[in-house]
ZASEPA-450649 format. One record per residue: x, y, z of N, C-alpha, C in turn. Coordinates in steps of 0.1 Angstrom, whole numbers, plus 5000, padded with zeros to 4 digits. Last residue first. Example, Ala and Ser with C-alpha at 12.3 -4.5 7.8 and 13.67 -1.06 7.14 Angstrom:
// residues 2
512849785071513749895071512950005079;513249435078512349555078513249675078;
//
This chain:
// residues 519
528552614811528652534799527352414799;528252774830527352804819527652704812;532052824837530652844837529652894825;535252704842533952714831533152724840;539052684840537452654848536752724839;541652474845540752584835539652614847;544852294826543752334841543052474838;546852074816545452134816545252174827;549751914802549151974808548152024809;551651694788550551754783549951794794;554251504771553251544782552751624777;556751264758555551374753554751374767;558851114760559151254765558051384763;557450894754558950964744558451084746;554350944762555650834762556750914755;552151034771552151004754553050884750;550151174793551751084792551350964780;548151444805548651284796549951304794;546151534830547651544823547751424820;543951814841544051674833545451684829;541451984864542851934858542951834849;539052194863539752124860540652114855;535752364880537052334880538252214874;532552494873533252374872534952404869;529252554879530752664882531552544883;526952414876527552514862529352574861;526452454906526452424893526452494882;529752464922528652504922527952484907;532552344920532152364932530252424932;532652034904531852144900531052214915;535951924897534951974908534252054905;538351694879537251794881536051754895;541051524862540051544877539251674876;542551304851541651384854540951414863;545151124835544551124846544051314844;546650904809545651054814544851014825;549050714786548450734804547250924810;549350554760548850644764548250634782;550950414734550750394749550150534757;551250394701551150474710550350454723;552750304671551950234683552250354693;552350314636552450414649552150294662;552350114618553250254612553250334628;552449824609552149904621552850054620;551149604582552049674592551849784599;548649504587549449404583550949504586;546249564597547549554604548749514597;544249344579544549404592545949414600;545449394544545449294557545449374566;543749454514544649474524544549424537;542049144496542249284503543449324514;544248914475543148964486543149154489;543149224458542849074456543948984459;542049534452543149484453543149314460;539949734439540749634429542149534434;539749954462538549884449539249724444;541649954477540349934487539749894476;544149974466544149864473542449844474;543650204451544050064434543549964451;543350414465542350384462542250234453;545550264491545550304479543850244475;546750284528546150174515545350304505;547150344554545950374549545150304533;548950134578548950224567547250224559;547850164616548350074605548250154586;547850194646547550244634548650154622;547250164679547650134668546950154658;547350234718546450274703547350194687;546050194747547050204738546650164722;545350404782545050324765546450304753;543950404808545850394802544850364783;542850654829542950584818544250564811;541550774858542850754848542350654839;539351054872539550974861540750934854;537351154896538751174889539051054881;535451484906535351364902537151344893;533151584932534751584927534851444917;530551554936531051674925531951664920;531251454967530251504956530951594953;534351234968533651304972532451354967;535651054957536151064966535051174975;534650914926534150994933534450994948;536550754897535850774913535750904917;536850554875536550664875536050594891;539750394847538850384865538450554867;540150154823540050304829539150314846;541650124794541150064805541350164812;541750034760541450114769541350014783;542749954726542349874741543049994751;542649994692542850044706542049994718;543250054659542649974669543349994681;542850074624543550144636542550044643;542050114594543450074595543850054613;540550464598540550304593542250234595;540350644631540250564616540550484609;540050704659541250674654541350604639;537550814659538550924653539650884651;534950724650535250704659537150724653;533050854629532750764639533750794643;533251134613532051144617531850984631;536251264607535651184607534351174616;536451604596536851524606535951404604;536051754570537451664574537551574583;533751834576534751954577536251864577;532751504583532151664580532851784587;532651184568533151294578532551434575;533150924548532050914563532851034570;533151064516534250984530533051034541;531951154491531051104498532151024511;534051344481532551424486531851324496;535851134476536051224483534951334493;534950884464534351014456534851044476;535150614475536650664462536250844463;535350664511534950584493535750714483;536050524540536350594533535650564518;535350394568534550554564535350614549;537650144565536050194568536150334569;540350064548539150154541537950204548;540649824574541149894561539849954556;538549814604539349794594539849834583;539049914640538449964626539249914615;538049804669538549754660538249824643;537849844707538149894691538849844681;537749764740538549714730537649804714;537749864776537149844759538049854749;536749814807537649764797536849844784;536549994840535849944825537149914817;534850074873536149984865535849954851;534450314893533850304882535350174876;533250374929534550354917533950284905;531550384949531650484939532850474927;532950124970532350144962532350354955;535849894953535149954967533750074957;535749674934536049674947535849784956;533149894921534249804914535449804924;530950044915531150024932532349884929;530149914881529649974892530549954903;531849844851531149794867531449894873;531749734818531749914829531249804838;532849674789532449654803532749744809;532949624753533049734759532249664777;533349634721533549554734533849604739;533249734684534049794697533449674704;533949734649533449654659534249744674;533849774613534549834625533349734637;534749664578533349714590534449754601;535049544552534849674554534449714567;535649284537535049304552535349474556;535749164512535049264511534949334529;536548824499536048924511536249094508;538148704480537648814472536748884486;540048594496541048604481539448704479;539048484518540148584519540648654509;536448394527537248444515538248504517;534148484545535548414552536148314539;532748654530532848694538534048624550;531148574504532548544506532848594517;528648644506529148534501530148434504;528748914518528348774529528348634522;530849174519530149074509529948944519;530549484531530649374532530149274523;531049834542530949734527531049584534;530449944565530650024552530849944542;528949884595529549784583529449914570;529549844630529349934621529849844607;528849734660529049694647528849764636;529349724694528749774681529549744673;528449604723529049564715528649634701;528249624764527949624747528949604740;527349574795528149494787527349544765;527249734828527249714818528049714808;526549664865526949644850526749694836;525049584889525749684885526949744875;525749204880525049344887525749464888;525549074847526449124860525849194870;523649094831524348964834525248974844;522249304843521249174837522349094837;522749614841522749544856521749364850;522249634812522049664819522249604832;523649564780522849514784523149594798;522849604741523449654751522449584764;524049564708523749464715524049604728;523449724678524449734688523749674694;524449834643523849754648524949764667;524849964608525049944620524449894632;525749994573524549944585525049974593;525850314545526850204560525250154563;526550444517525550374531526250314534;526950654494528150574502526950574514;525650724462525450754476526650634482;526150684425525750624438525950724451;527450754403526650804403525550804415;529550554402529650634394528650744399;527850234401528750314413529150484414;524650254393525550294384526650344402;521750174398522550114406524350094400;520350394392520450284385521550184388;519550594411521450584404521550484396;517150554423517450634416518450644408;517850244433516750314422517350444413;519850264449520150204439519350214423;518850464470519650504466520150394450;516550274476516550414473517450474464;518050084490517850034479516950174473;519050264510520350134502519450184487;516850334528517950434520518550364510;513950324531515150204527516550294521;512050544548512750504537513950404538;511150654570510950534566511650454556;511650984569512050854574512150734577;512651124536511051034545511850944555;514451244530513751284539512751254544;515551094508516251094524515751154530;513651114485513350984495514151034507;514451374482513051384489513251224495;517651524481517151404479515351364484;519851804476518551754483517751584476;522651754455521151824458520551724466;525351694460525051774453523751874456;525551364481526251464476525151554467;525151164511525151164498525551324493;525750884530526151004529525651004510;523250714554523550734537524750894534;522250414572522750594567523450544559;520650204594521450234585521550384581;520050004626519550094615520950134602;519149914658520049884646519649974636;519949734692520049854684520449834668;518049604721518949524706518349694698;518949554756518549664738519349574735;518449504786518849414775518049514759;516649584806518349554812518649514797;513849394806514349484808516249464812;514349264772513849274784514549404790;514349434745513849324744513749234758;513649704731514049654747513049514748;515249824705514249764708514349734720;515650114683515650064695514749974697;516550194650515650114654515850094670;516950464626517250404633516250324648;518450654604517850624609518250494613;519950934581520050844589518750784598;521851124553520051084562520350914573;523851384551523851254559521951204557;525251594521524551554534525051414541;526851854508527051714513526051714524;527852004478526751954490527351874499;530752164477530152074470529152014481;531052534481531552384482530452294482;532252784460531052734464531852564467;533953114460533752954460532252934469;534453364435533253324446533053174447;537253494431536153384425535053374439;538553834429538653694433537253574429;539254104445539254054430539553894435;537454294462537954134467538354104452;536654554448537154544463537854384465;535654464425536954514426537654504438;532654304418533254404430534954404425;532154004409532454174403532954264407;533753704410532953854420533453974411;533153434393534153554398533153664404;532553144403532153204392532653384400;532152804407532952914412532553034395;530952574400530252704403530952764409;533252364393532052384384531152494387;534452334416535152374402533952424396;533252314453532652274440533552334428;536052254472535552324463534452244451;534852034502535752044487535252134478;533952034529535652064528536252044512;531151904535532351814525533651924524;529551954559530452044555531651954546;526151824563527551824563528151944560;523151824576523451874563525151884568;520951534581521951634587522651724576;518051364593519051424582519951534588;517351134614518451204612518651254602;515450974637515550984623516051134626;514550724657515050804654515650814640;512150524677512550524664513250694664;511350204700512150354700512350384686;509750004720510550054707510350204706;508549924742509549874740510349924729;506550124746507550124764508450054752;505750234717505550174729506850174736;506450474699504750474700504550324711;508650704700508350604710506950594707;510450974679509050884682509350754688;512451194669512351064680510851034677;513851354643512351304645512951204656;515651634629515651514639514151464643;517851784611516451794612516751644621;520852004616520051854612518351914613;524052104612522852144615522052034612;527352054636526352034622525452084621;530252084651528352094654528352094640;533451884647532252004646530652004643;533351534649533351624637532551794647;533651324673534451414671534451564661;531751244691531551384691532851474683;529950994666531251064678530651194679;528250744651528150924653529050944668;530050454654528750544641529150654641;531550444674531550384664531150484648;532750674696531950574688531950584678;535150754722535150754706533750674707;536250634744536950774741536350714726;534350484752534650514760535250624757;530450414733532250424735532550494744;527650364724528150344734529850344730;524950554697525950434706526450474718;525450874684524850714687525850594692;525351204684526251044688525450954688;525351534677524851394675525651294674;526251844687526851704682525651594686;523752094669524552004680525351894674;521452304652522952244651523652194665;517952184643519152244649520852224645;514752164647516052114641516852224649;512751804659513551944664514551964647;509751654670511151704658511351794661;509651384693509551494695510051544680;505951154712507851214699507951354703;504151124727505351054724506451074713;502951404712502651284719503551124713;505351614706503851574707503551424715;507051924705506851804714505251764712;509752064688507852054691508351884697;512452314688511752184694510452184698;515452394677514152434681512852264677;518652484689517852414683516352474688;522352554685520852624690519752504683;525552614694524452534692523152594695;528952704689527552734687526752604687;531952794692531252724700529852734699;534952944674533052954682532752824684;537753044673536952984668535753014676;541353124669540053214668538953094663;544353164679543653144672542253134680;547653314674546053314679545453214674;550053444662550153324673548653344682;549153594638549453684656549653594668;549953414621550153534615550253644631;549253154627550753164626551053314620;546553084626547153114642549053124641;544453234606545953204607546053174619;540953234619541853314612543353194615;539053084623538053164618539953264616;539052704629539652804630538952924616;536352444638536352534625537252694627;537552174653537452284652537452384639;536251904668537351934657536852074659;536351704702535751764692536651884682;538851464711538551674712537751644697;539751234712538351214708538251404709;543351314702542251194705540751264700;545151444699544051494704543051424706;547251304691547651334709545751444710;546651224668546451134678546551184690;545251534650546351434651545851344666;542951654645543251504636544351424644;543151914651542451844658542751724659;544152154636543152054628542751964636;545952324657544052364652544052284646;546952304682547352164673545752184665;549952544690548352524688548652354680;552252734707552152604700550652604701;552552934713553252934712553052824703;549153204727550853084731551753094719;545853204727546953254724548353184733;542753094714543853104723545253184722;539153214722540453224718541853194727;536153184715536953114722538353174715;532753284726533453304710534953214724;529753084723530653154730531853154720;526252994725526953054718528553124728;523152904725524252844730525652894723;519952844727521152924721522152884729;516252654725517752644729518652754716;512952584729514052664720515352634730;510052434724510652454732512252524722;506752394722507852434719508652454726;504052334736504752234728505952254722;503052524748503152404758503752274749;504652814744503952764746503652624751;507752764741507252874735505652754739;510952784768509252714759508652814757;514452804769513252814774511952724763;517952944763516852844767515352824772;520953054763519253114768518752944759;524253174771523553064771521753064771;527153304759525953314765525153194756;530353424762529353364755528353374761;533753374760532853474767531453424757;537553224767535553254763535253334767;540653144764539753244769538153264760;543852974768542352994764541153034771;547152984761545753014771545153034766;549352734750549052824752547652864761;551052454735551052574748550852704748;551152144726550452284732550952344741;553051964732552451964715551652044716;554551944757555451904742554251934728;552952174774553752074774554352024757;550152344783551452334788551952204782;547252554788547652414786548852424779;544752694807545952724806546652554801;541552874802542452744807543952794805;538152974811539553024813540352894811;535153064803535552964808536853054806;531553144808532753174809533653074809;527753254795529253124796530553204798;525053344818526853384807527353284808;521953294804522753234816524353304809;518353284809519553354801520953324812;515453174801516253134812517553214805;512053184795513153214790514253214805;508853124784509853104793510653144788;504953144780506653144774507253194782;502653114788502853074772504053144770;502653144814501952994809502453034793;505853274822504553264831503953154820;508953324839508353224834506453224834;512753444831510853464833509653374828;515653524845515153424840513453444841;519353554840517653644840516853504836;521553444851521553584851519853624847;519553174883520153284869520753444864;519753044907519953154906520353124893;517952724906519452784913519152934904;515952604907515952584915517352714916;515152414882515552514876515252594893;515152154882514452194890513952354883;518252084873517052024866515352084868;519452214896519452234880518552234875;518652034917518052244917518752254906;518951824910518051824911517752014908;521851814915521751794898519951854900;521851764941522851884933521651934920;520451504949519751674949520451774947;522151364937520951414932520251544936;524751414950524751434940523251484934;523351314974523851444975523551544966;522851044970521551124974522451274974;525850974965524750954952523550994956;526750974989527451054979526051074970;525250735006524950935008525750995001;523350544984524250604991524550724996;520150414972521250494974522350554984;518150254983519050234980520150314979;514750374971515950344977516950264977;513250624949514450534952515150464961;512450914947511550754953512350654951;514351034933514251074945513050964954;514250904907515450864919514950894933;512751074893511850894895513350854907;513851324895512851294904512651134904;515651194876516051254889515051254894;513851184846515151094854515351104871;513151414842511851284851512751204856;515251534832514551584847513751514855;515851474813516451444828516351454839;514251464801514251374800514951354815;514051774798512751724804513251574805;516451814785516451864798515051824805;517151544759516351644766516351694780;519951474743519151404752518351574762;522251474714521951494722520051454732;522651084716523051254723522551324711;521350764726521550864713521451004721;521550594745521950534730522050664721;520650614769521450734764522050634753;517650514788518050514777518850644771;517450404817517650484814518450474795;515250264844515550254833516350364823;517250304880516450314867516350284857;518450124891518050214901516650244891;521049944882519249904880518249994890;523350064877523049994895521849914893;522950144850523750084855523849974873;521450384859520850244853522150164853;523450504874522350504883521350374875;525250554856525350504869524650444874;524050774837524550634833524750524847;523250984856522150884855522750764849;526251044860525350964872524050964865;526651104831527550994835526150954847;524851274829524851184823525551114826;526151514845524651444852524351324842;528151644835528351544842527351484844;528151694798527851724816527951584822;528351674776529751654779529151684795;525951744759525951594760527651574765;523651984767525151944765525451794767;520051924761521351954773522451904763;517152044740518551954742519551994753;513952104754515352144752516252064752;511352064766511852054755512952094746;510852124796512052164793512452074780;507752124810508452084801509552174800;506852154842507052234835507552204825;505251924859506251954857505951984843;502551794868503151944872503952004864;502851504862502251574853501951734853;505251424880505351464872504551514859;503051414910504151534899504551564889;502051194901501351344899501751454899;503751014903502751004888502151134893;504251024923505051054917504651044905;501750964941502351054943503151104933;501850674929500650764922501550874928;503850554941504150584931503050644922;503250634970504350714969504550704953;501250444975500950524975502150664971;502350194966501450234956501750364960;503750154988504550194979503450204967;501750105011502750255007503250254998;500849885000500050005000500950135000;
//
């Protein structure tokens, strides 16, 4: 009887609560502890796909606060996260009456980073607003300009000692005033109906599960702009749909066409389309246990109407229209992911993703005509991991010759250059191991050893016409041992303190320490 009575209770709150049809930052910390918190089986919690709603988080945390079990770090934490999510804490302005809200907040941040491959300071100023346009809209801005200044910069992002850093669109030289100059923008706008939501916008979109990197959608390429459909029509299946409009990084030749003006004597470039359409299938086939799967399509020039229906069979779409002429085709990938919950271990969890850019299933253990184009991660996380608040995980990565890449340049799996999965690229593979704890609330600290290999990238004659195909690994051009330890305190929310220092090996380090608000 009591516990009916505390879960109608909680069925009537939450029909109080003020929608926050807004995307959150998918680098906060309150997603690790709800990841935690299903992980323990506290809750059900689905983060297969960033970015993830400020209303989603918010039912999240209150369905905890009827919870027992929790520990006195992890009841602290919640009611931290709670006067966020609450909207509970002091803003720079904030007004709310029945047909529209608005929350306005300054981003600030400061760092200082030191050692063999950067060195210089980084300084923001920005602002953050947020709010609902009536009872089905909802809005997000997110804007801060960022500059650094030193001695050493690593602006294309690409190389290995940057690992998973989201990429950067530099806005001048950093070898003309030793600066450099970029932005930080995301804004979206959001209807909410019954059980779905479409938004568009520009954020990082991720799918999946990885520890420094995924498979499919990372956070490594710069914000994008998209169109996005969620729809849930039961407790067990889930459907998302993704067009995204890229940045292919290639002069269109063919519409450059010169500027009259005098002032700039010069050609007016135009770069060559590029989109993404993507979708995709959640299934909860018990509780504790998703089976994940769906496919995408990079394509080029003009707008496509089938990639905009999201039901559509992209493959065989794409074969209709192009007459199934290579010459004149789209580059699709499948993908697919196993994940399971506090179910085979307690306080656990165990996935596995499979990403496939070409495969022939004829020949598929062929070695003289296989086709195996795909990438694969394995991946364990335990909970309270000999003692408790300690986080213990393995994960292994496998990407083989050629994946994200095809002959037409326009159509490579990436946007602005940077690879769109999982950043150490084709040819490469890496075993991670890592421990995260909480000695305290808020404080949090993180080592990880990883070690990485890269293998040569192979000729467009290797990946079309080369028989057998190039071999995994077959030589090793980089091996790189990697040690980073982290640590951050968010002495107040939003007001966040941190360190971090990696050890590369051969005399390479790397220093960090900063702080941020608003982020």
């Amino acid at each position: 009887m009591k516990k009916t009575l505390i879960f109608l209770l909680f069925i009537s709150f939450l029909n109080t609560i003020h929608g926050q049809q807004v995307y959150e930052r998918n680098t906060l910390e309150v997603h690790q502890f709800l990841a935690t918190m299903s992980q323990k089986g506290y809750i059900e919690w689905n983060d297969l796909i960033f970015p993830i709603t400020k209303e989603k988080i918010q039912k999240a945390l209150q369905q905890l606060k009827y919870v027992n079990g929790l520990n006195k770090l992890e009841q602290l934490e919640l009611d931290f996260y709670l006067k966020e999510y609450n909207n509970e804490r002091r803003k720079l302005y904030a007004k709310t009456d029945s047909n529209f809200s608005i929350h306005l907040d300054p981003i600030l941040t400061g760092s200082i980073a030191s050692g063999s491959k950067r060195n210089y300071t980084e300084r923001s100023v920005g602002v953050s607003a947020w709010g609902s346009i009536g009872k089905k809209f909802g809005y997000q801005f997110s804007f801060h300009d960022i500059n650094q200044s030193g001695s050493q910069f690593d602006t294309v992002m690409n190389s290995v000692f940057q690992e998973g850093s989201r990429g950067i669109i530099t806005l001048n030289d950093p070898n003309v005033k030793r600066q450099v100059n970029f932005t930080d923008l995301r804004a979206s706008l959001m209807y909410a109906f019954k059980n779905g939501t479409i938004s568009v916008g520009q954020d990082a979109l991720t799918w999946g599960y990885g520890e420094n990197g995924q498979l499919v959608l990372s956070n490594k390429a710069p914000y994008y702009p998209y169109i996005r459909l969620d729809y849930k029509p039961f407790e067990w299946f889930t459907f998302n749909y993704t067009h995204a409009f890229l940045q292919s990084d290639i002069i269109d030749s063919a519409n450059i066409y010169p500027i009259p003006s005098r002032v700039f004597p010069a050609s007016r470039e135009v770069f060559i389309k590029k989109y993404m359409a993507s979708h995709s299938i959640d299934i909860k086939l018990k509780k504790g246990l998703h089976l994940s799967f769906g496919e995408s399509i990079i394509y080029n020039d003009q707008l496509q109407l089938g990639y905009l229906l999201p039901i559509m069979f992209f493959k065989a779409y794409d074969n209709m229209i192009n007459k199934g002429i290579i010459q004149a085709g789209s580059n699709g990938q499948f993908f697919g992911q196993l994940n399971t919950k506090n179910l085979i271990l307690k306080k656990s969890q165990f996935y596995a993703t499979l990403f496939i850019d070409e495969i022939r299933m004829a020949s598929i253990l062929n070695p003289e005509k296989s086709r195996n184009q795909i990438g694969f991660n394995i991946g364990v996380i335990k909970q309270d991991f000999l003692v408790p608040n300690l986080i213990g995980g393995i994960e292994y990565t496998r990407l083989n010759p050629f994946l994200y890449r095809n002959f037409l340049p326009a159509q490579n799996y990436t946007s602005n250059s940077y690879v769109l999965g999982d950043w150490i690229g084709q040819n490469s593979d890496k075993l991670l191991f890592y421990l995260k704890y909480s000695p305290l609330p808020r404080l949090k600290t993180y080592i990880r050893y990883q070690k990485l290999r890269n293998g040569p990238e192979g000729s467009m004659q290797d990946q079309y016409f080369g028989r057998p195909q190039m071999r995994f690994m077959e030589n090793i051009i980089l091996t790189q041992n990697t040690l980073l330890f982290r640590a951050s305190y968010e002495y107040k929310n939003r007001l966040l303190f941190n360190f971090s220092f990696n050890d590369y090996g051969e005399a390479k380090k790397q220093y960090s320490m900063g702080l941020s608000y608003g982020l």
